[in-house]
N, C-alpha and C positions, 0 to 999 in steps of 0.2 A: 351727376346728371344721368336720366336712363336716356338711351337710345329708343330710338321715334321704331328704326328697321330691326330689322331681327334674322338670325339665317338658321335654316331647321333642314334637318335631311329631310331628304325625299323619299317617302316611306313607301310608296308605292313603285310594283315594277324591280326592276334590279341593277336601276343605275348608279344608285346612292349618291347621287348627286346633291353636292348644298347648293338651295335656293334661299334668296331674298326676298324678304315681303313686309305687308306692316299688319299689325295687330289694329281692327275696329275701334278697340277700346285706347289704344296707345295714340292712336291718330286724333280721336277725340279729348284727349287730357291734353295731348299736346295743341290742342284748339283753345282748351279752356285755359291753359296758362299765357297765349297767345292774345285773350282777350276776346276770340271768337266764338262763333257758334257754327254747327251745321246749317243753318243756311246762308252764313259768309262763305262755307268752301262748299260745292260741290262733289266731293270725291267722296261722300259719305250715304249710303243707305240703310236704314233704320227702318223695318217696317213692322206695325204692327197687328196681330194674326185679331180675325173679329173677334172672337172673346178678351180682347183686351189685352192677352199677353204680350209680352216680349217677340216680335216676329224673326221672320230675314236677317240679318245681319252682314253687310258686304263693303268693297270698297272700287270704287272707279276711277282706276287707276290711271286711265286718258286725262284726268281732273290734276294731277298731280305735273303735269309735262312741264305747264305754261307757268305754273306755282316753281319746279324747281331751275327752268332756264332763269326765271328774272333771280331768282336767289342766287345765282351762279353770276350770272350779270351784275347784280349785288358785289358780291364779293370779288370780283375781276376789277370792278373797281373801285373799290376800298385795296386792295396791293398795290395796286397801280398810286394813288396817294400816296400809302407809306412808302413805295418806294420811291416819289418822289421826293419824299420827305429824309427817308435817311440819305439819298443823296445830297441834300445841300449839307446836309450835316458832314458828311463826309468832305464835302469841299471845303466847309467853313475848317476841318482841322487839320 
C-alpha cells in the first residue's frame, strides 16, 4: 500500500526541517480508489490556464480537518468494540 502523506525536507532557508504534506495527484488516486471524485471532497483545486492546459494545481487543507476527525472517530470506535470484544473472550476463558 503507498501512503496518501509524504515528509520532504525543507529546502528552503536553513532550518532543515522535515515537513508533512500530501501530493495533488496522491490525494486524487486516493479518491479514485475510494470510489470518489473531486467534487465529493473539497480539498482539491485543479484549475485550468484558458488555452486549455493543465492550470494551478493545489490542495485545501482546512477541507481535510472534518474528513480526518470523523475517520479518527471511526476508529475510536471500532477499538472500543474489539475491545469489548476480546473482553468477553477473556472472561469466557
Amino acid at each position: 500500500s503507498s501512503d496518501v502523506c509524504s515528509s520532504d525536507l525543507y529546502r528552503k532557508g536553513t532550518s532543515r526541517r522535515y515537513h508533512l504534506g500530501f501530493g495533488v495527484q496522491d490525494v486524487k488516486s486516493a479518491l479514485v480508489k475510494s470510489n470518489l471524485t473531486t467534487q465529493d471532497f473539497g480539498g482539491i483545486i485543479e484549475e485550468t490556464n484558458p488555452d486549455g492546459s493543465e492550470g494551478y494545481k493545489g490542495l485545501i487543507y482546512s477541507e481535510f480537518i472534518a474528513l480526518n476527525t470523523h475517520m479518527i472517530q471511526k476508529l475510536q470506535k471500532r477499538v472500543t468494540e474489539l475491545e469489548n470484544k476480546l473482553g468477553k473472550l477473556e472472561v469466557n476463558n
